[in-house]
DSSP file (Angstrom, degrees, kcal/mol; ACC not computed):
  #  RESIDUE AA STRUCTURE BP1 BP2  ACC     N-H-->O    O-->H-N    N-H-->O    O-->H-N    TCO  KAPPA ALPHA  PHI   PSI    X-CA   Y-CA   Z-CA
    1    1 A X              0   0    0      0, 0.0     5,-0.1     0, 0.0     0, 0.0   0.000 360.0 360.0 360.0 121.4    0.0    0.0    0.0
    2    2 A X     >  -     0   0    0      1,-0.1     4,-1.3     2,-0.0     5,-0.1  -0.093 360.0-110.8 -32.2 146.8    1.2    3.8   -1.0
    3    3 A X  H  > S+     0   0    0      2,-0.2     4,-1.6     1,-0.2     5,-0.1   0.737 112.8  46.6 -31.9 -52.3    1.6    6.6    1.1
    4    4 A X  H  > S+     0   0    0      1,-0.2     4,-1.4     2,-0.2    -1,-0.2   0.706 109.2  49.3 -92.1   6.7   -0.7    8.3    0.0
    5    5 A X  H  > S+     0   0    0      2,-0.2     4,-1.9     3,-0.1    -1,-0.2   0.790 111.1  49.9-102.7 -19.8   -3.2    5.9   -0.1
    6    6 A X  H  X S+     0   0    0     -4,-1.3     4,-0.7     2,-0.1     5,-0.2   0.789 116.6  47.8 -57.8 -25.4   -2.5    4.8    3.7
    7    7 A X  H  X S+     0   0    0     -4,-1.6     4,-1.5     3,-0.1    -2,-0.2   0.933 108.0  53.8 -64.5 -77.6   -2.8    9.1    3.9
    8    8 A X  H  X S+     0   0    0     -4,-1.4     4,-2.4     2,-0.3     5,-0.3   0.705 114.7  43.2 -69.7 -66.3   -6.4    8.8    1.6
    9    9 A X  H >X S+     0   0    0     -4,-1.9     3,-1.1     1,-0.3     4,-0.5   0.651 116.9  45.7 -67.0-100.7   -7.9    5.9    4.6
   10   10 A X  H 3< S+     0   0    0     -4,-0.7    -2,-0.3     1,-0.3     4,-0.3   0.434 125.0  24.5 -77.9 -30.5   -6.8    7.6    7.3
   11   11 A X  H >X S+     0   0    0     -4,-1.5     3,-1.6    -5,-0.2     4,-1.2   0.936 111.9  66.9 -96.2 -30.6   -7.9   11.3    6.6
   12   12 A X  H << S+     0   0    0     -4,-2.4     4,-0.3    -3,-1.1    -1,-0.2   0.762 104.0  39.4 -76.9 -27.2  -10.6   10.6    4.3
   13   13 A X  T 3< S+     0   0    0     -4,-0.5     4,-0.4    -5,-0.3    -1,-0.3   0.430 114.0  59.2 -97.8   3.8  -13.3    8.8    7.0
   14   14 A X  T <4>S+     0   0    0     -3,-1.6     5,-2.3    -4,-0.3     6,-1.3   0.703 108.8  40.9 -94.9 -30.8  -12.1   11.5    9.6
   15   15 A X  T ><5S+     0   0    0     -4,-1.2     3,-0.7     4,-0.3    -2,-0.2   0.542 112.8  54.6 -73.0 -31.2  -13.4   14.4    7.0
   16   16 A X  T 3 5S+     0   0    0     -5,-0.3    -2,-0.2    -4,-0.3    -3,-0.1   0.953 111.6  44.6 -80.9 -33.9  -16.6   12.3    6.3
   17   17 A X  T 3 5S-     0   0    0     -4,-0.4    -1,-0.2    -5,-0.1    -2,-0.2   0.083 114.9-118.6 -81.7   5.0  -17.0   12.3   10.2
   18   18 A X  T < 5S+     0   0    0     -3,-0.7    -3,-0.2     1,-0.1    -4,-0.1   0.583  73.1 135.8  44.2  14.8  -16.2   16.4   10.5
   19   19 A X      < +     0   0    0     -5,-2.3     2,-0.9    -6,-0.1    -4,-0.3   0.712  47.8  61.7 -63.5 -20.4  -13.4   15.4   12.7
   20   20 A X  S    S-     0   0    0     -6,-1.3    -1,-0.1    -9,-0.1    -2,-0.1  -0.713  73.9-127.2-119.3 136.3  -10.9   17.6   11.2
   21   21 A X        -     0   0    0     -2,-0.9     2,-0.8     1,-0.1    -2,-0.1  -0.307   7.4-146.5 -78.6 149.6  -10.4   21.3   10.9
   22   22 A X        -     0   0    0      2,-0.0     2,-0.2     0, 0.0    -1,-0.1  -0.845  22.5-163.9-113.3 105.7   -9.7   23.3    7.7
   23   23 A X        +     0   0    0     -2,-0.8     2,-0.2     2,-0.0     0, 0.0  -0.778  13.5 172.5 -91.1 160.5   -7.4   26.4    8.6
   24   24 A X        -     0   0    0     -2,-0.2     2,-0.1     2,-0.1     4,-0.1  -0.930  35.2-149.5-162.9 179.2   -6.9   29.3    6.3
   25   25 A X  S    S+     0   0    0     -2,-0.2     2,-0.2     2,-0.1    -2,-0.0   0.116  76.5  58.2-130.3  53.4   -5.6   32.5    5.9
   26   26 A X  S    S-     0   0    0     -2,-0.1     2,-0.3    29,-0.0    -2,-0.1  -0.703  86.2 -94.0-138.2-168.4   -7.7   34.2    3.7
   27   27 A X        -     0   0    0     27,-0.4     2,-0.4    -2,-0.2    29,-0.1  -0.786  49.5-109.2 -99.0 169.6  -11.6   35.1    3.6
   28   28 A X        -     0   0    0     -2,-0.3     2,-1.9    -4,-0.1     3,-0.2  -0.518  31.4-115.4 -71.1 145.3  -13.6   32.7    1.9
   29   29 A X        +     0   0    0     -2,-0.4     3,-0.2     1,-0.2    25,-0.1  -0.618  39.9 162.9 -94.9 105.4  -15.0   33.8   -1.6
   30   30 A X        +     0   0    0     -2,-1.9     2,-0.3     1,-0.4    -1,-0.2   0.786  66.4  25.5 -91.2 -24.2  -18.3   33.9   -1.6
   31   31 A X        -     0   0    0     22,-0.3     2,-1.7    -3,-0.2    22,-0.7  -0.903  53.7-154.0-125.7 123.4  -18.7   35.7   -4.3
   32   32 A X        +     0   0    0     -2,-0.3     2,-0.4    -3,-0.2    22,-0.1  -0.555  53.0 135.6 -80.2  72.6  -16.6   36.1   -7.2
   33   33 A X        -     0   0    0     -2,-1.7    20,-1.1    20,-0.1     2,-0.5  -0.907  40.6-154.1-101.5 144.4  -18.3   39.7   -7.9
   34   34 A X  E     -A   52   0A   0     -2,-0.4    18,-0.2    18,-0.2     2,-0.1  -0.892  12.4-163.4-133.6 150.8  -15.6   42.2   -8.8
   35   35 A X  E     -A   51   0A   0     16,-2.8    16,-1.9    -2,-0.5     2,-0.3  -0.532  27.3 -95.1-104.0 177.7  -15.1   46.2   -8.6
   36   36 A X  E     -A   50   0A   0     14,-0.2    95,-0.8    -2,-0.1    96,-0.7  -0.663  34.5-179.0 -79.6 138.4  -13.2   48.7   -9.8
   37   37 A X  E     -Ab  49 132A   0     12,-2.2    12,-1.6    -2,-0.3     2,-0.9  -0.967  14.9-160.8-135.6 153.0  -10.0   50.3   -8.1
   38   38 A X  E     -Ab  48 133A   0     94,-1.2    96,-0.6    -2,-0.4    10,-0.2  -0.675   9.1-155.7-129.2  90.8   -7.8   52.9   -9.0
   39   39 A X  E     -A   47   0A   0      8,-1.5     8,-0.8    -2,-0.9     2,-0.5  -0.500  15.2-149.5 -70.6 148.9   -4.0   52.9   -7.2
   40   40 A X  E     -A   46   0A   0     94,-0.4    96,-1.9     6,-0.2     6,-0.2  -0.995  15.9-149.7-125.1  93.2   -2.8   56.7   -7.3
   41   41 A X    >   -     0   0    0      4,-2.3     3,-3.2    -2,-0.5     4,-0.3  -0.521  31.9 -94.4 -87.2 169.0    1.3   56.5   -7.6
   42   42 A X  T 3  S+     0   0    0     94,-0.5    96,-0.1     1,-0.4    -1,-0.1   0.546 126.5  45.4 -61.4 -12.5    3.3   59.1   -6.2
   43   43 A X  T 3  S-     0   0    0      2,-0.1    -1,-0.4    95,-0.0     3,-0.1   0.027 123.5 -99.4-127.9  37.3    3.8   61.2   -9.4
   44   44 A X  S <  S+     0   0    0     -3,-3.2     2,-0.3     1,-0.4    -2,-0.1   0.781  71.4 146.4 108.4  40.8   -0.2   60.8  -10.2
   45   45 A X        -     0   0    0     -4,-0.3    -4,-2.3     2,-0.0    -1,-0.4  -0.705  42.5-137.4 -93.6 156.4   -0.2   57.8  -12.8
   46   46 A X  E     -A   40   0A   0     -2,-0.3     2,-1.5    -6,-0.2    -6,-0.2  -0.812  18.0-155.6-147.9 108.5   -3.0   56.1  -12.2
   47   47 A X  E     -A   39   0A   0     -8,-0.8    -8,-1.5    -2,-0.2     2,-0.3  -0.456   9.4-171.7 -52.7  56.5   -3.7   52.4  -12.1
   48   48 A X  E     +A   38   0A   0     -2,-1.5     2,-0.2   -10,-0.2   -10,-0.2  -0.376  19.9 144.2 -87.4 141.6   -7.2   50.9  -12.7
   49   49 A X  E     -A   37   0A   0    -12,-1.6   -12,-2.2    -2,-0.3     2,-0.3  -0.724  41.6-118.3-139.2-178.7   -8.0   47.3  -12.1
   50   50 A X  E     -A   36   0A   0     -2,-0.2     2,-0.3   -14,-0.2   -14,-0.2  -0.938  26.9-161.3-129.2 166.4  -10.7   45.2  -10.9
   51   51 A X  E     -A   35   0A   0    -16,-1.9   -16,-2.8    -2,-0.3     2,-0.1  -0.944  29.0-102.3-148.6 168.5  -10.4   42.9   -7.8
   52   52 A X  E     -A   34   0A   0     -2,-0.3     2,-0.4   -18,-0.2   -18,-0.2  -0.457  43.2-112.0 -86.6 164.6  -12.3   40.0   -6.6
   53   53 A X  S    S+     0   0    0    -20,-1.1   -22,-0.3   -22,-0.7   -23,-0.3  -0.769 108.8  34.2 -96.4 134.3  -14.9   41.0   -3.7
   54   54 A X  S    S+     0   0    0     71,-2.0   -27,-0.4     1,-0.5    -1,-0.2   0.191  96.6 124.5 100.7 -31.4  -13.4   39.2   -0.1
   55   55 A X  S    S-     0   0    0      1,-0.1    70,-4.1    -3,-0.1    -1,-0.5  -0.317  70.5-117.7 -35.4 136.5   -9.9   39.9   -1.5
   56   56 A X     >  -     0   0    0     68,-0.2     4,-0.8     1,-0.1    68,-0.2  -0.259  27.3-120.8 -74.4 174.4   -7.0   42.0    0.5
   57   57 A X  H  > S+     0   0    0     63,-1.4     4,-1.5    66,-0.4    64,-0.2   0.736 122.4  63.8 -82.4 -30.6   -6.0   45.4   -1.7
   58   58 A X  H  > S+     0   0    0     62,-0.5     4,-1.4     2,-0.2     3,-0.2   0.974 101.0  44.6 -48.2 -56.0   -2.3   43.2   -1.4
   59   59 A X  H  > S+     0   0    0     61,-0.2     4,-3.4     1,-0.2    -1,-0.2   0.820 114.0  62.2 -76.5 -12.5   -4.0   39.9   -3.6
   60   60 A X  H  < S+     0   0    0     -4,-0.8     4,-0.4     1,-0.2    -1,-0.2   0.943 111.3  31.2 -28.1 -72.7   -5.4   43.1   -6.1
   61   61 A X  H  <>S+     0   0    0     -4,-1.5     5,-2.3     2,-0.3    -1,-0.2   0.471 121.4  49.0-113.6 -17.9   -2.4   44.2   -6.9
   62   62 A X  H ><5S+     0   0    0     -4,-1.4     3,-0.9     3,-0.2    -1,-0.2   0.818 115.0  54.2 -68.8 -52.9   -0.3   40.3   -6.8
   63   63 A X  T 3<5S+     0   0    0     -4,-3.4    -2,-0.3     1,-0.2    -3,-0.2   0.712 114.7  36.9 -66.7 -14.7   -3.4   38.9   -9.1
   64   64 A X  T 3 5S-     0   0    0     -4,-0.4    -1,-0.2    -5,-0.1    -3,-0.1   0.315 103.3-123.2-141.4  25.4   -3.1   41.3  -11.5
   65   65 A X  T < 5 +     0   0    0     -3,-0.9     2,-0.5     1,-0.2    -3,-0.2   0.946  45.8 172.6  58.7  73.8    1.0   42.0  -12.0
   66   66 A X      < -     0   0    0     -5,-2.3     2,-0.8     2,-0.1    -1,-0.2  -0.982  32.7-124.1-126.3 145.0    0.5   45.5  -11.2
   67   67 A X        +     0   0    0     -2,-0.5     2,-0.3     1,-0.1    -2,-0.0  -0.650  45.5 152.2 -97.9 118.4    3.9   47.3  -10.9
   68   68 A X    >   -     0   0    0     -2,-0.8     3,-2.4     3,-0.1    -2,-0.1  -0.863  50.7-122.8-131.7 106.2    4.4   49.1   -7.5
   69   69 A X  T 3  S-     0   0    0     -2,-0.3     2,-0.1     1,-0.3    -2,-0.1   0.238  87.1  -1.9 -43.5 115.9    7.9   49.1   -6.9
   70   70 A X  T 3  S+     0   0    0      1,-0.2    -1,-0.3     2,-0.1     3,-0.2  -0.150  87.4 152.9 116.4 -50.0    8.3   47.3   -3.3
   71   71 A X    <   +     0   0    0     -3,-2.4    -1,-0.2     1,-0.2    -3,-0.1   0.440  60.7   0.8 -77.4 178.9    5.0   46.6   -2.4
   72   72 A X  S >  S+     0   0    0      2,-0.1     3,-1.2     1,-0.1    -1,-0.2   0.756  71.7 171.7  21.1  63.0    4.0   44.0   -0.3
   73   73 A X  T 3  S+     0   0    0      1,-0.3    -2,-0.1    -3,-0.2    -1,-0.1   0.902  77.7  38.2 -21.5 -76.5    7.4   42.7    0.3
   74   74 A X  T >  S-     0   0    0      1,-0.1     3,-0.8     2,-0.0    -1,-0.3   0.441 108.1-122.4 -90.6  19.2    6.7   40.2    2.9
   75   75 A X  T <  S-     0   0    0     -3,-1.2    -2,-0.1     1,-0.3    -1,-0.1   0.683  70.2 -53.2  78.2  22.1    3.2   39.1    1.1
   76   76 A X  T 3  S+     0   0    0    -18,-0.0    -1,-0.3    46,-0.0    -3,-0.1   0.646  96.4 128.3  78.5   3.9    1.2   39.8    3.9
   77   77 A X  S <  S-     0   0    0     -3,-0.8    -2,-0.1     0, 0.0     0, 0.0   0.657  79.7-108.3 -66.7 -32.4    2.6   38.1    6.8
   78   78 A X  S    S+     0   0    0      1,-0.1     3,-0.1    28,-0.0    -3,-0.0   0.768  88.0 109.2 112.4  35.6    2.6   41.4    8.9
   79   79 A X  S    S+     0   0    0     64,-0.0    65,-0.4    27,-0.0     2,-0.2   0.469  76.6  29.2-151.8  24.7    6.5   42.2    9.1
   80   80 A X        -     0   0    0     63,-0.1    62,-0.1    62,-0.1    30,-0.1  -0.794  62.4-139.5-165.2-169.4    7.0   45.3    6.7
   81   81 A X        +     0   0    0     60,-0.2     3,-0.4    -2,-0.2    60,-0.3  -0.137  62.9 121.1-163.2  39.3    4.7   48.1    5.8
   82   82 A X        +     0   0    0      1,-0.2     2,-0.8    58,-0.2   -11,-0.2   0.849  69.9  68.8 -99.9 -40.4    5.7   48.3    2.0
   83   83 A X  S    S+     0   0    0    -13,-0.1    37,-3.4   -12,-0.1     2,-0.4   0.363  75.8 139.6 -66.7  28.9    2.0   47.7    1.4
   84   84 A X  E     +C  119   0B   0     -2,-0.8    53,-0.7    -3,-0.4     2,-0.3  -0.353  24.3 176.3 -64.5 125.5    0.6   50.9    2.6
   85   85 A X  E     -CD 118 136B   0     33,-2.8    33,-2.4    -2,-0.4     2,-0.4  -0.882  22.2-139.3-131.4 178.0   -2.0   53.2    1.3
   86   86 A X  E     -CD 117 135B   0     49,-1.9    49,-0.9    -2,-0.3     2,-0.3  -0.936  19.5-167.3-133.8 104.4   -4.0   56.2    1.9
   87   87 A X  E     - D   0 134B   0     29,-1.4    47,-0.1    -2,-0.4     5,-0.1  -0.608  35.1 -84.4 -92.3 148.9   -7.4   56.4    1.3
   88   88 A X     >  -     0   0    0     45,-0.6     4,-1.5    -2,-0.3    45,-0.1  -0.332  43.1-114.1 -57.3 146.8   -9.8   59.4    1.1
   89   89 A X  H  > S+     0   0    0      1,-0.3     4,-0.8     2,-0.2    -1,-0.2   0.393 117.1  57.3 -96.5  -3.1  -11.0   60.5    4.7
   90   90 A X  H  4 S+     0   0    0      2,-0.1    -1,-0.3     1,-0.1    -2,-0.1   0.855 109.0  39.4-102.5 -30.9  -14.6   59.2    3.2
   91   91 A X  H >> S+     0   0    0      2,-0.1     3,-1.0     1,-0.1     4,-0.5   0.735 108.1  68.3 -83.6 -15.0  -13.7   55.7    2.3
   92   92 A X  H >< S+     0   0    0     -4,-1.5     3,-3.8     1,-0.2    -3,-0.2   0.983 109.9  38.0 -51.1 -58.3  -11.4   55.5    5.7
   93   93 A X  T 3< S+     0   0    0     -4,-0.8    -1,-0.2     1,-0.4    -2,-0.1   0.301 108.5  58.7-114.4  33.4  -14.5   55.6    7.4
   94   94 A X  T <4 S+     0   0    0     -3,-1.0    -1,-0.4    34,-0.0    -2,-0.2   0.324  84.1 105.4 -93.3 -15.1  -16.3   53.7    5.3
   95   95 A X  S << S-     0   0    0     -3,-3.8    30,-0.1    -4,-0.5    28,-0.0  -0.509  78.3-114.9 -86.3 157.9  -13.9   50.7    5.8
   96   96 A X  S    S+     0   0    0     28,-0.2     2,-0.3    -2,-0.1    -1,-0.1   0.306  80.2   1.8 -68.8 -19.0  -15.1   48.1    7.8
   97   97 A X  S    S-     0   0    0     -5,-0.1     2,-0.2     3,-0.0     3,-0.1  -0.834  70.2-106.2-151.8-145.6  -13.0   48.0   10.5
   98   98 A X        -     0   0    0     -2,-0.3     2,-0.2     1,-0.1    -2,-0.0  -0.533  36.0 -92.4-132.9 159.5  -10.1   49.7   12.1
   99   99 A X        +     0   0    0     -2,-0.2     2,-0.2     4,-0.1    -1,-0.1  -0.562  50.6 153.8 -77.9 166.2   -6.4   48.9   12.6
  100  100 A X    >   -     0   0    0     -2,-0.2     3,-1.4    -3,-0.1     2,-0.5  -0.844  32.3  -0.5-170.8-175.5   -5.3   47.6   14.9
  101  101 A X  T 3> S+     0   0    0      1,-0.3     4,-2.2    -2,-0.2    -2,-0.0  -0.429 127.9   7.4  82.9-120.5   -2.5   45.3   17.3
  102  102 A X  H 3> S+     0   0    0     -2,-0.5     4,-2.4     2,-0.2    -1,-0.3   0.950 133.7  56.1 -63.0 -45.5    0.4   44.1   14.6
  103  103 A X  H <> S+     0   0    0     -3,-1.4     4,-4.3     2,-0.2     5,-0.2   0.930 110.2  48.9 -65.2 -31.9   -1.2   46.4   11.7
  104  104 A X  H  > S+     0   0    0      2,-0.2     4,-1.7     1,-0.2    -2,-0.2   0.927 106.1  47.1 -23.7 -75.2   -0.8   49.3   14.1
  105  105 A X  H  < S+     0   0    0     -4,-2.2     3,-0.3     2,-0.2     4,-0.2   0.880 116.8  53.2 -71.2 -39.5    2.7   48.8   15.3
  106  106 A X  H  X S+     0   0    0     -4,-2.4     4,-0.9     1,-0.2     3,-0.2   0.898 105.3  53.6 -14.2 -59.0    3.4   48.4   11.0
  107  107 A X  H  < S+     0   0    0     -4,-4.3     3,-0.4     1,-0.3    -2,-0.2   0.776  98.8  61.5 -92.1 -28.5    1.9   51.4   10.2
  108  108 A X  T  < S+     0   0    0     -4,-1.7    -1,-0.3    -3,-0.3    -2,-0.1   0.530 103.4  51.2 -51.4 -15.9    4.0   53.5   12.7
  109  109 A X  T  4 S+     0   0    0     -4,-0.2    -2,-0.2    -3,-0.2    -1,-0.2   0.832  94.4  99.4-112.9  -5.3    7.1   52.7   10.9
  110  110 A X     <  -     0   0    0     -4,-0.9     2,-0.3    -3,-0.4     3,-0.2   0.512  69.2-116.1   1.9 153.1    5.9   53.6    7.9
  111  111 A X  S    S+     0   0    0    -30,-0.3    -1,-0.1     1,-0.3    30,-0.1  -0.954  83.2  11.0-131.2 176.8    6.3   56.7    6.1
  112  112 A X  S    S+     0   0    0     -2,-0.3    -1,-0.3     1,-0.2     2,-0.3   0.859  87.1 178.2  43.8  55.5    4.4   59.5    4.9
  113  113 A X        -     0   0    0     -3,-0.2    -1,-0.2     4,-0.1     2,-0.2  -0.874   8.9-165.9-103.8 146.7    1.7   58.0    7.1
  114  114 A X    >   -     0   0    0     -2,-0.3     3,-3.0   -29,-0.1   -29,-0.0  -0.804  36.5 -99.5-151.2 142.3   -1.4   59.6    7.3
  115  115 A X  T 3  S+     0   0    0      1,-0.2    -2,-0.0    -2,-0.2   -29,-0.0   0.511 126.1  51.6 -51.4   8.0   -4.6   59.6    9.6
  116  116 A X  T 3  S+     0   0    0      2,-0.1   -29,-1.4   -24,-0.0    -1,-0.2   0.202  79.9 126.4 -92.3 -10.3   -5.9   57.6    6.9
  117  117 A X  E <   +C   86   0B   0     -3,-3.0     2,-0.4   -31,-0.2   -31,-0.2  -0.087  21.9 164.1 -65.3 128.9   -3.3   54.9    6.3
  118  118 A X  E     -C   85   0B   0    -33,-2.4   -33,-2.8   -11,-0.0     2,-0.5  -0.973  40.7-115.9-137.6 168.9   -4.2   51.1    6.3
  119  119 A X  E >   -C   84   0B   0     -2,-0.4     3,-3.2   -35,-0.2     4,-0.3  -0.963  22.1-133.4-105.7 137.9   -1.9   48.3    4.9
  120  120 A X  G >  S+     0   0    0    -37,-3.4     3,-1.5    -2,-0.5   -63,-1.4   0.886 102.9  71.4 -67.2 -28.7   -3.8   46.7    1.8
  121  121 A X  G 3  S+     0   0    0      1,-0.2    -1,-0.3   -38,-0.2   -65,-0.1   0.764 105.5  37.6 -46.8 -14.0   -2.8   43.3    3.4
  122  122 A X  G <  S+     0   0    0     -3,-3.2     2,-0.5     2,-0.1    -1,-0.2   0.241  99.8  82.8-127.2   8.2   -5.3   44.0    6.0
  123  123 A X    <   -     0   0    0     -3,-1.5   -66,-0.4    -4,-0.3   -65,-0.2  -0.878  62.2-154.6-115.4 100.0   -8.1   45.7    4.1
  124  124 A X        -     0   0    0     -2,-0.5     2,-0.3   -68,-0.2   -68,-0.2  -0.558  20.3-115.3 -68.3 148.8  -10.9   43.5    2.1
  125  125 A X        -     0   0    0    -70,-4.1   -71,-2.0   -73,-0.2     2,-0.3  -0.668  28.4-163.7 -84.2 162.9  -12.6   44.5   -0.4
  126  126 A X    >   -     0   0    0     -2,-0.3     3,-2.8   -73,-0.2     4,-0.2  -0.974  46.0-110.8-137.3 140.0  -16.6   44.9   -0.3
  127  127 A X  G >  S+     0   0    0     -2,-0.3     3,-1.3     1,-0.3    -1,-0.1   0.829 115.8  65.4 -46.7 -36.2  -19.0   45.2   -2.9
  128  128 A X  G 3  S+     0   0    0      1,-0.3    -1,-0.3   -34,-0.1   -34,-0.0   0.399  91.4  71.7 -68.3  12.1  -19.3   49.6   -1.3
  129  129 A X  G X   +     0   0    0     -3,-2.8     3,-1.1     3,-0.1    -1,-0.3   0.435  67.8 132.0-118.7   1.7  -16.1   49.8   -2.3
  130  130 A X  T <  S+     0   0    0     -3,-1.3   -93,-0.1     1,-0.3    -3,-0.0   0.026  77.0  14.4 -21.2 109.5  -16.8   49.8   -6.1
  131  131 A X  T 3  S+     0   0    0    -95,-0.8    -1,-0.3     1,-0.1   -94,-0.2   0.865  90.3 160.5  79.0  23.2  -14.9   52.7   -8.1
  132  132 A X  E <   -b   37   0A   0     -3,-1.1   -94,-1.2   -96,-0.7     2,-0.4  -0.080  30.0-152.8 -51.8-179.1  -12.3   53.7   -5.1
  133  133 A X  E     +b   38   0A   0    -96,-0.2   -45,-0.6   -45,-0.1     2,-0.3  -0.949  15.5 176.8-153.7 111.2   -9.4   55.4   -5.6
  134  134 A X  E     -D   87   0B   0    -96,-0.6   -94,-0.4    -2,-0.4     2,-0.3  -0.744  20.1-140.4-102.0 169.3   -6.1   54.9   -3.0
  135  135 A X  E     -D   86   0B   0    -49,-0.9   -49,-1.9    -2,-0.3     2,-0.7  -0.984   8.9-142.0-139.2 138.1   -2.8   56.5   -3.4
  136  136 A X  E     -D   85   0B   0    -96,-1.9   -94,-0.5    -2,-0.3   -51,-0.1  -0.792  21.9-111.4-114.3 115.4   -0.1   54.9   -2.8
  137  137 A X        -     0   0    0     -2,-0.7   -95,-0.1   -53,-0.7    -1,-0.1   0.127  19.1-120.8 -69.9 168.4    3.0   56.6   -1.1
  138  138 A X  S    S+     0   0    0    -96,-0.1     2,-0.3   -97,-0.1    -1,-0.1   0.940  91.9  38.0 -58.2 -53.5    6.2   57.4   -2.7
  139  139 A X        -     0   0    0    -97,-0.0     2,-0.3   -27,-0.0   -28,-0.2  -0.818  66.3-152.9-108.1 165.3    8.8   55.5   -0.4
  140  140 A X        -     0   0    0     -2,-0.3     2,-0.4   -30,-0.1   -58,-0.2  -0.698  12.0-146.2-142.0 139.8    8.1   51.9    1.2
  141  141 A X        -     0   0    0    -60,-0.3   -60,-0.2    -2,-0.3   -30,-0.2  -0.913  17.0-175.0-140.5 131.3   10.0   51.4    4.4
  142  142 A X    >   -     0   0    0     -2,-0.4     3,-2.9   -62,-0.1   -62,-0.1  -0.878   1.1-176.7-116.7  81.3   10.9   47.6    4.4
  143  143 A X  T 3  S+     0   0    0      1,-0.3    -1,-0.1    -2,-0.1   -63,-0.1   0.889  76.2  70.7 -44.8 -45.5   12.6   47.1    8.0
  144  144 A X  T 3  S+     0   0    0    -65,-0.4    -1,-0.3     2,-0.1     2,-0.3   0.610  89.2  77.0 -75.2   1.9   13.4   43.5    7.4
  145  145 A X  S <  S-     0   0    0     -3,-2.9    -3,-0.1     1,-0.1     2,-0.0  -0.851  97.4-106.4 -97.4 149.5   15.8   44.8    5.0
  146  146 A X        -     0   0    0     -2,-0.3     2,-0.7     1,-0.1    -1,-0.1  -0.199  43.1-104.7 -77.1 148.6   19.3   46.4    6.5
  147  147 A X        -     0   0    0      1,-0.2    -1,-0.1     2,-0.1    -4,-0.0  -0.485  17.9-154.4 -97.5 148.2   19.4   50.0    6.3
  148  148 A X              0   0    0     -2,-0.7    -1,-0.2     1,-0.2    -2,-0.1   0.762 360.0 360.0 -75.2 -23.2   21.6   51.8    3.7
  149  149 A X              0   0    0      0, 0.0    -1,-0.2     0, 0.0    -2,-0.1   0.367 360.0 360.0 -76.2 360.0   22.1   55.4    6.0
């Protein structure tokens, strides 16, 4: 008998039985509906895409090759702040929830950070978010990289 087919009996009547948990580290897609978004770069090019609804602003911009020099270094693990944006003070407080804890302490080592600042890693999108517009600042501060000064 295989490996994987000793794997295949053991896991397979344990799943039929709800005995085992399914981690992940995403939202679930419930719907593939998709908006518009429109990234704002520092010298006012402007980026329009669409992204999946239940998606970070991070998998936007990963799914769809969009070239932002730096960002999201460490992919969303939480251990850089190269995915930063700034959104207009009417979709901040539109977003669904607030930073806080690990994006917090990120977004303070930031630059050009702004009462408005989120990291896209940590921001879904929602179907109210249709036709936004972020801008995306000029330097990326990546600690985990050594610094050149």
């Amino acid at each position: 008998m295989s490996f994987v087919t000793r794997i295949a009996r053991h896991t397979i009547p344990k799943i039929a039985r709800n005995q085992c948990r399914v981690f992940t580290n995403g939202v679930p897609r419930l719907s593939k509906k998709q908006i518009e978004i429109t990234f704002v770069k520092h010298d006012g090019t402007q980026i329009k895409t669409k992204g999946d609804v239940g998606d970070h602003f991070l998998n936007v911009v990963i799914k769809n090759n969009i070239n932002l020099d730096g960002y999201g270094a460490c992919e969303g693990t939480l251990t850089c702040s190269t995915c930063h944006l700034i959104f207009k003070q009417e979709d901040y407080d539109k977003l669904p929830e607030e930073p806080e804890g690990e994006e917090v302490d990120m977004l303070e080592l930031a630059r050009d950070v702004t009462d408005t600042s989120r990291l896209g890693c940590q921001v879904c999108l929602t179907e109210s978010m249709d036709g936004i517009v972020v801008r995306v600042p000029e330097v990326v501060n990546d600690l985990r990289l050594p610094s050149t000064s």
